[in-house]
C-alpha positions in Angstrom: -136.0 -62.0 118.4 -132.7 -63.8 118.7 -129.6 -63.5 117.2 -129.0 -65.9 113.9 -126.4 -67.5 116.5 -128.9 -68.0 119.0 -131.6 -69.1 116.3 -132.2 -72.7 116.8 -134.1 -73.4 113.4 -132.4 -75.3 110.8 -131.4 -72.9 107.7 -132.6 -73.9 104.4 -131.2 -71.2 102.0 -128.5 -68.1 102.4 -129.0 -65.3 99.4 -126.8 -63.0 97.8 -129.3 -60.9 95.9 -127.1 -58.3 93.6 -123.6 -59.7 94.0 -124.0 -62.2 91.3 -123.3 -65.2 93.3 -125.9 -68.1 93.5 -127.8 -68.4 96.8 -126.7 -72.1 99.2 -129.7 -74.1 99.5 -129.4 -77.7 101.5 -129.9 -80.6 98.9 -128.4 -78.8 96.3 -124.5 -79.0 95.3 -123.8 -82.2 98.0 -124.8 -79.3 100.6 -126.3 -81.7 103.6 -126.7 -78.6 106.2 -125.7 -74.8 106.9 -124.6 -74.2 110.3 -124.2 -70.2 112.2 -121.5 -69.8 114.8 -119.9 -66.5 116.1 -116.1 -66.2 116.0 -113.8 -63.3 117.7 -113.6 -60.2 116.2 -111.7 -56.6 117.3 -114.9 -55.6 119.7 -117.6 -58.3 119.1 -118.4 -61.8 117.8 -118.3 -61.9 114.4 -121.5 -64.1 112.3 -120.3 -66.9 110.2 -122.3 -69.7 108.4 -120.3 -72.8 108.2 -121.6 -74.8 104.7 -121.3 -78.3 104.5 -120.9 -80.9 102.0 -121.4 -84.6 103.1 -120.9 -83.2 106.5 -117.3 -81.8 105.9 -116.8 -78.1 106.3 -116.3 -76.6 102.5 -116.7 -73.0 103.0 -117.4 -70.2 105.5 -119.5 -67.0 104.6 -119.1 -64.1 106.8 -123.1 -62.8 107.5 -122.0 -59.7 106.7 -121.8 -61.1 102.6 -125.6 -62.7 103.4 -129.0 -60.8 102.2 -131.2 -63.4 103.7 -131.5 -66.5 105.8 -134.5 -68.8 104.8 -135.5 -71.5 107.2 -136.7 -74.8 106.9 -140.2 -74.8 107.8 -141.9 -77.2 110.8 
């Protein structure tokens, strides 16, 4: 199993079951792609998502804040 870093597959949707927020899908909102990276943290790398709009950086979720990562399939 990798880590969602190290995952390769393009991410279709990030949910936030309970917290009241709405989940990211790509193709909804201007959202063209949602992209994981790793940035320093006290003792490890830290998950982010970066989400995109029109290819522009709009917001960064910390996977901590995530439920569920859905992939695009194929």
């Amino acid at each position: 199993m990798h880590r969602i870093c190290e995952d390769m597959r393009k991410i279709k949707r990030l949910w936030f079951p309970g917290s009241g927020r709405p989940a990211i899908l790509v193709g909804a909102n201007s959202v063209t792609h949602i992209e994981p990276y790793s940035e320093n943290g006290q003792m490890e790398a830290v998950p982010w998502f970066a989400i995109y709009h029109r290819d522009v950086i709009m917001e960064r979720v910390n996977a901590a804040h995530v439920a569920s990562v859905e992939y695009q399939e194929g």
